[in-house]
N, C-alpha and C positions, 0 to 999 in steps of 0.2 A: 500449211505452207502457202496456200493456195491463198488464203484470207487476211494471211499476215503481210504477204506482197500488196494487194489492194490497199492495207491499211497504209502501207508506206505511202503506195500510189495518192491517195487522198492529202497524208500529210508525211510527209518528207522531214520533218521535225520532229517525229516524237518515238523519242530513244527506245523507248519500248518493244514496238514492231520488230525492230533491229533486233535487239536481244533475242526475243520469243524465235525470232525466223532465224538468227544465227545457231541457236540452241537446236531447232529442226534439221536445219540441214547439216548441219556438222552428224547427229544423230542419224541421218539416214546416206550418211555417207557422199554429199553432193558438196565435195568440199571446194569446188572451181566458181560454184553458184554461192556459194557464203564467201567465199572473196572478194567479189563482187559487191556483193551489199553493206560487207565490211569497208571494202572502199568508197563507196557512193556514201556511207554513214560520215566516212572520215572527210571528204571533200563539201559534204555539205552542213552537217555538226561540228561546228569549230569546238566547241568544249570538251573537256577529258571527260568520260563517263569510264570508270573502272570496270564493270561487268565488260563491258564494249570490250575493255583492255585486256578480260582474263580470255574472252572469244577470240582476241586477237593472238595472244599467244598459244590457244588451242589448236587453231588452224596452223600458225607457226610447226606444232609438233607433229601434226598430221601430213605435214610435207618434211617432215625429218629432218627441221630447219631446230633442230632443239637447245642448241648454245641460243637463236636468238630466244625465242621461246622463252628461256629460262631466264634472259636475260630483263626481260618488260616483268615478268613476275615479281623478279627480285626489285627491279627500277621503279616500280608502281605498288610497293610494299603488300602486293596485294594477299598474301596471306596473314597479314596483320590487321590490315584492312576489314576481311570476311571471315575474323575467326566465330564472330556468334551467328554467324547466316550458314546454318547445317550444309544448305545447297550446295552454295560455290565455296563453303570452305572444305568439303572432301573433295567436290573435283579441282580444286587448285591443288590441294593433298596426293590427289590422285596423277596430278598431273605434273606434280613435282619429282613425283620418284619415276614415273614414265622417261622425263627429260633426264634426269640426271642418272637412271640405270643405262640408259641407251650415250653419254657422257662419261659412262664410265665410274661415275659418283657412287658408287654401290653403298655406302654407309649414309650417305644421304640417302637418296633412293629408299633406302628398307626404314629406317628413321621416318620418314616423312610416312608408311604407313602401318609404323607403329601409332604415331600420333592422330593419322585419322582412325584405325579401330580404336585409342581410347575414348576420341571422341564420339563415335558410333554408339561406344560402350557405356556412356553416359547420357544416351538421350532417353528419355522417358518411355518411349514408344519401345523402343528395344531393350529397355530393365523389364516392360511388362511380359515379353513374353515366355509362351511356358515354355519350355525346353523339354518338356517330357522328363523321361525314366527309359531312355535308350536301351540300358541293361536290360531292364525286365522285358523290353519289347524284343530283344533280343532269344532272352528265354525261353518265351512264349512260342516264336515262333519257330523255335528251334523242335517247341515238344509238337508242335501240331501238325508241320509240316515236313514231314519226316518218309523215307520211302516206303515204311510199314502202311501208311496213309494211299491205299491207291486210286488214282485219277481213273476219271469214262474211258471208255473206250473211245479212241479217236471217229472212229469210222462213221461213229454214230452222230457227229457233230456235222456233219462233212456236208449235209442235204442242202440244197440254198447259197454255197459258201459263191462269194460273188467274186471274192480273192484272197489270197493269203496278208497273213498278217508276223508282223516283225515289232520286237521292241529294241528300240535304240540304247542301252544303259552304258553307264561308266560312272566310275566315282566322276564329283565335277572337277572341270578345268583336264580332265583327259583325252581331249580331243574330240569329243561331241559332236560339237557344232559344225566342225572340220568333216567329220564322215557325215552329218545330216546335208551339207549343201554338197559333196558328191553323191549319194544317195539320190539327192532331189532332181540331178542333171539328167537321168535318166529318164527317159519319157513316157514310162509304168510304171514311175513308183511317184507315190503322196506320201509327203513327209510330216506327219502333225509335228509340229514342235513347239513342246513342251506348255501342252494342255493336260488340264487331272480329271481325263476323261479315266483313266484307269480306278483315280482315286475317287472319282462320284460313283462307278460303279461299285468298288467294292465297300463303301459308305453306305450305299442301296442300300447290299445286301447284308452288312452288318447291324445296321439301324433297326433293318426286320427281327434281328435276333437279339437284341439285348444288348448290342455289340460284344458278344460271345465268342470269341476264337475260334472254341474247339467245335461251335458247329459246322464249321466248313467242310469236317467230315463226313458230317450225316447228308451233305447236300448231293438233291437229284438230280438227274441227269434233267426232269424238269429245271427246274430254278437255274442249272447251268444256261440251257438254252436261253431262260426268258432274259439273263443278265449278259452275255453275249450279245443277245438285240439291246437291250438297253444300251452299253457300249457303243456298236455299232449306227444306233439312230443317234446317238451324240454326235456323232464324223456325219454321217449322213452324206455320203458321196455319190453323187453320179456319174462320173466319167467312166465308161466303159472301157477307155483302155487302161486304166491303172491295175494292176496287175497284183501291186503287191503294197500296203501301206503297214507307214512305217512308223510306229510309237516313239517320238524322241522325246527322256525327258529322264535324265542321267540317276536319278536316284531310286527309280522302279527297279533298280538294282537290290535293294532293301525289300522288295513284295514281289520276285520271284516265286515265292511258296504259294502264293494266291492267283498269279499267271497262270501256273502249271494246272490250277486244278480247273479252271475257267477256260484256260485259253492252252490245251495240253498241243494242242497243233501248231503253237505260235514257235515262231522262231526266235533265237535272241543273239543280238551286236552287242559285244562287250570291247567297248573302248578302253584301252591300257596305255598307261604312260609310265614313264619311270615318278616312283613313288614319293621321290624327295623332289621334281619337280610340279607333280601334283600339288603336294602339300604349299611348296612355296607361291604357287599360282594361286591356289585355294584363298592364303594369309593375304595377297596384294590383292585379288580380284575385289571389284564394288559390284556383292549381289543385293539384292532386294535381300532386306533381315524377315526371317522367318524361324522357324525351329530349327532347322537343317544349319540354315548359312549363321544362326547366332555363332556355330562353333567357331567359324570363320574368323573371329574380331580376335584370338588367342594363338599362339604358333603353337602349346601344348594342345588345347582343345583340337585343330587340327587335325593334329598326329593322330591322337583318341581315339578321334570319330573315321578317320581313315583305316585306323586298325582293326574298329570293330566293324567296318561296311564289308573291310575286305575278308573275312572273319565271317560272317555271315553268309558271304555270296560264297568263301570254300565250302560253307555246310549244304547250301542247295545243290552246290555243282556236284557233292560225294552222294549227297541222297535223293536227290531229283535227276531224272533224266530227262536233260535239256537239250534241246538241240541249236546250238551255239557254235561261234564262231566269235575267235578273240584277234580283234585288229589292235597292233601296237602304233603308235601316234610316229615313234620314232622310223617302224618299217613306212609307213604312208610317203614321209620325208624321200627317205634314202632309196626308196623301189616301190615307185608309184605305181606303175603302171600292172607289175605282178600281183601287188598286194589288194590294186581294185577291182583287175579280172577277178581274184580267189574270192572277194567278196559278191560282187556280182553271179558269179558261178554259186554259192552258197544260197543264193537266194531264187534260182533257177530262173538267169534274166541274163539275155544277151550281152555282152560287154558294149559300149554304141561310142561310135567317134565322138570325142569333146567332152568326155569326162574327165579327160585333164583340165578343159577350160573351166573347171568347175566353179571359179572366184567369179567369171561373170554370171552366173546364175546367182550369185550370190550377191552382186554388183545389179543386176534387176531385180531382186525382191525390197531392194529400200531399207523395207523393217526389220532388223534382226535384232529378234527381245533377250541377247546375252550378256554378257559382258567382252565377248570375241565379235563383236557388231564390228569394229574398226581391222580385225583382223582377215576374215576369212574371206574378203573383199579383194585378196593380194593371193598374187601365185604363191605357191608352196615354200616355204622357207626354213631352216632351219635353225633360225639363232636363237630359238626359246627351249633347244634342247642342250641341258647341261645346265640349265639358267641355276637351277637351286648351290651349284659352286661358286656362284658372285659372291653368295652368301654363309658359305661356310663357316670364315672364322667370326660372324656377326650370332650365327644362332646355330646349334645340332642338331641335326636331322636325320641324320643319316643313321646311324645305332639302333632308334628305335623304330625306324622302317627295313632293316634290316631284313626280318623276316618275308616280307615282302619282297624285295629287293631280290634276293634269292630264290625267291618260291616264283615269281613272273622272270628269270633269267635275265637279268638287268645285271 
């Protein structure tokens, strides 16, 4: 941001600066400072430049100005325009079902991303990747991780501990990032979010073995210890007063069986949402494509993979003894203030004034690496509960999460 204003400063003409800097600050939430330069761009750039125009309708949405918003899109054909530039053709995509579900447009809205997962679904980078054999990983960890399998003794871990340790999980789009920036307001706790420090550790220790599952049994109370430091010299923290840090990274929901036997003292935050609004968050959010989020670009793959996470995590909860605490996204909404005491109490941490301000903690970190970046910046709100009935006679959802539905008391 800092190098991009210079550039202008130098030359005041060249479009680019503008672009790069409007794309930052909109991105880290500084939407009064991209006005600004959106204006100074338009008062001094007399010619149309389209990107400029899709920036300017970005901002448009980001102040809830979404008929105009919608309207420069439509006026500046700009989805026609950018349909083979991947960039700006998902987030004009993305920005079209924003404008027009928040318009009321719900068939549009879910339309516009059906058409960016097809097009997601057709780029090269994302046919390459592997998507694993979920099932059999499923299997596997079902045989090996099992309460016949028993964990160290705690006590024995305990020597050197500098503070407790927490993992953040939830299927994604459950409210995550919502309980990690209250979490973070508190002035003892560090909130990693969503680093695979879990995942290089236990990569370590599988790589040593063949990547062999079921040795996780045979492991010592050595190897536990040396992979706990391994872990912990990845965070590598100094502040003496953090008290308690916090694992955020919503799908270590899935490698609870390997927590427990490593980290049998840790505690765990299970974020829950109603399961058809999951799901529908899941289909519209723009994650980074990996293994996980390819399910994403399908409303059936969704479902699936939401079936089988939660499917998984009932087998740890009946055969591991976890010591957990399940926050619903909907109680957070409706009885802030009881359901943050109950989690703070859980985590043996004072409750502290201005954990309701928790959006401005959230409003000074800048960077937030989600897709709730634009969200959790804003006091508490509840219009994204219920969302997945905008969409009911468009797609079914509800039937096949049913079990769900039922089983979390939704």
């Amino acid at each position: 941001i800092k190098y991009f204003k210079k550039s202008i400063f130098f030359d005041e003409l060249f479009t680019d600066s503008y672009i790069n800097l409007l794309d930052w600050l909109e991105r880290v939430n500084e939407i009064s400072q991209a006005n600004l330069y959106l204006n100074k761009f338009t008062n001094i750039v007399k010619k149309i430049d389209l990107k400029i125009k899709f920036f300017e309708a970005l901002l448009l949405s980001r102040e809830k100005k979404y008929k105009k918003s919608e309207n420069i899109l439509n006026k500046y054909g700009l989805e026609e325009y950018f349909e083979k530039d991947k960039y700006y053709y998902i987030r004009i995509l993305n920005l079209k079902s924003k404008n027009n579900e928040r318009l009321k447009n719900f068939s549009i809205a879910y339309n516009s991303i059906v058409k960016r997962n097809l097009f997601l679904s057709s780029l090269e980078e994302n046919i390459k990747i592997d998507r694993g054999d979920f099932d059999q990983t499923i299997r596997n960890y079902k045989e090996v991780y099992s309460k016949e399998n028993k964990t160290v003794d705690i006590n024995e871990l305990k020597n050197g501990k500098k503070f407790d340790l927490t993992f953040l999980i939830g299927f994604p789009r459950s409210g995550t990032t919502l309980l990690d920036t209250i979490l973070r307001t508190h002035s003892k706790t560090h909130v990693l979010e969503e680093k695979l420090y879990l995942e290089n550790t236990k990569n370590y220790y599988f790589t040593s073995k063949n990547n062999k599952l079921d040795t996780i049994n045979n492991i010592s109370l050595e190897e536990i210890i040396n992979l706990r430091k391994y872990y912990f010299d990845q965070i590598n923290i100094d502040n003496k007063n953090i008290v308690n840090v916090i694992d955020k990274l919503p799908l270590t929901i899935t490698e609870l069986g390997f927590v427990k036997k490593i980290f049998p003292d840790a505690k765990i935050i299970l974020a829950l949402r109603h399961p058809c609004d999951v799901v529908i968050s899941c289909f519209f959010s723009s994650f980074k494509m990996n293994r996980a989020m390819i399910n994403f670009l399908s409303i059936k793959n969704t479902v699936d993979f939401y079936n089988k996470v939660l499917d998984l995590f009932e087998f740890y909860e009946n055969e591991l003894n976890l010591e957990i605490i399940k926050i619903k996204y909907e109680d957070i909404v409706f009885d802030f203030e009881n359901e943050t005491k109950k989690l703070f109490k859980f985590l043996n941490l004072d409750y502290e004034e201005g954990i309701n301000k928790f959006y401005k903690t959230a409003q000074n970190r800048k960077m937030i690496s989600t897709p709730s970046y634009s969200q959790v910046t804003n006091p508490i709100y509840s219009s994204s509960i219920g969302r997945w009935k905008n969409y009911e006679s468009l797609v079914k959802i509800e039937k096949p999460l049913k079990k769900w539905i039922e089983r979390l008391n939704y």
